[in-house]
C-alpha positions as CSV (number, residue, x, y, z in Angstrom):
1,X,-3.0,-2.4,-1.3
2,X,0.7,-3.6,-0.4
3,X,1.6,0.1,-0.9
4,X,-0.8,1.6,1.3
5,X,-0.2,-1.2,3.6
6,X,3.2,0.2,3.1
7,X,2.2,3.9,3.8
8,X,0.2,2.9,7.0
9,X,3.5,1.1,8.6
10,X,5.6,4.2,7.7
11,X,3.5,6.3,9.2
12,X,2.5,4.2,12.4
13,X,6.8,4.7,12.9
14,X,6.6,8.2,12.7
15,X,3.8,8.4,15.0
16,X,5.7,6.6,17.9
17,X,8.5,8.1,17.3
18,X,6.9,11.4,18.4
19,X,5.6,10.2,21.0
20,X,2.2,8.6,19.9
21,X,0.8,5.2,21.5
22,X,-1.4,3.0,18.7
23,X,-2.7,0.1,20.3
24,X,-5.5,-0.9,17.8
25,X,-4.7,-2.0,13.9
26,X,-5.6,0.8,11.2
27,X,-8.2,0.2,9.2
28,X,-7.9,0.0,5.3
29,X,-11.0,0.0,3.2
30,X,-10.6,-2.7,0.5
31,X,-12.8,-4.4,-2.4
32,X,-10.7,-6.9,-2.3
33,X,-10.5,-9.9,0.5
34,X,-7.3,-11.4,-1.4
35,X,-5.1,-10.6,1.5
36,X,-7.6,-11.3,4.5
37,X,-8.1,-15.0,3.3
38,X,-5.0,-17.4,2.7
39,X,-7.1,-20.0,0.8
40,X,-7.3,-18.0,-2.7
41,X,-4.3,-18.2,-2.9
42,X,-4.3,-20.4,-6.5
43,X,-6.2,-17.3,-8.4
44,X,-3.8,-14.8,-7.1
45,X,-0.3,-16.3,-8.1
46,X,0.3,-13.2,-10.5
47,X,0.3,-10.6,-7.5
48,X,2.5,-12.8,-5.2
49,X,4.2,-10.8,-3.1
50,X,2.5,-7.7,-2.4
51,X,-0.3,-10.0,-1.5
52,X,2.1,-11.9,1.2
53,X,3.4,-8.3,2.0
54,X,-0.3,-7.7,3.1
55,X,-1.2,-10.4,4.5
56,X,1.9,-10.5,7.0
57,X,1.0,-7.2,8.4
58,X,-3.2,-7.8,8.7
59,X,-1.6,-10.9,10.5
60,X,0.5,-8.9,12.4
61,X,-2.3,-6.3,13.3
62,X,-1.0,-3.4,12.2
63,X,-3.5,-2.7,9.5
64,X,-7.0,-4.1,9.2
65,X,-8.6,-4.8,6.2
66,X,-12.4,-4.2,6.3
67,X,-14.2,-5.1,2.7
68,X,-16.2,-2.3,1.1
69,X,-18.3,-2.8,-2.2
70,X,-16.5,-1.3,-5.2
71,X,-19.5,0.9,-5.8
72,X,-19.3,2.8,-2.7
C-alpha cells in the first residue's frame, strides 16, 4: 500500500505540473484498514513505517483509502 500510496503522490506532481487542478483525494482500494485507523497500531509494529508513510498522506488527503473485501 505505502508504494502505491507512493505512486499516487508521484503522479498527482506530474499532473500539476502539466497543468492539471486535483482538488479531491484519490481513492485506493484496500483490504486492509491498518492505515485508516491509528489505534491498531500494537499488531502492526512489523510494518512500521510504510504504515506511518500511509497514514500521513490519507491524513493529508491526498489518497483515500476505501476498504474492499479481499474476495472481490
Amino acid at each position: 500500500m505505502a508504494l502505491l500510496t507512493a505512486e499516487v503522490t508521484w503522479l498527482r506532481w506530474l499532473l500539476v505540473d502539466f497543468g492539471v487542478s486535483i482538488t479531491t483525494p484519490s481513492l485506493v482500494l484496500s483490504d486492509s484498514s491498518v492505515a485508516r485507523d491509528p489505534v491498531k497500531h500494537e499488531l502492526t509494529k512489523h510494518i512500521g513505517v510504510d504504515v506511518f508513510y500511509t497514514r500521513a498522506h490519507v491524513q493529508a488527503q491526498v489518497v483515500a483509502l476505501q476498504y474492499v473485501p479481499s474476495d472481490l
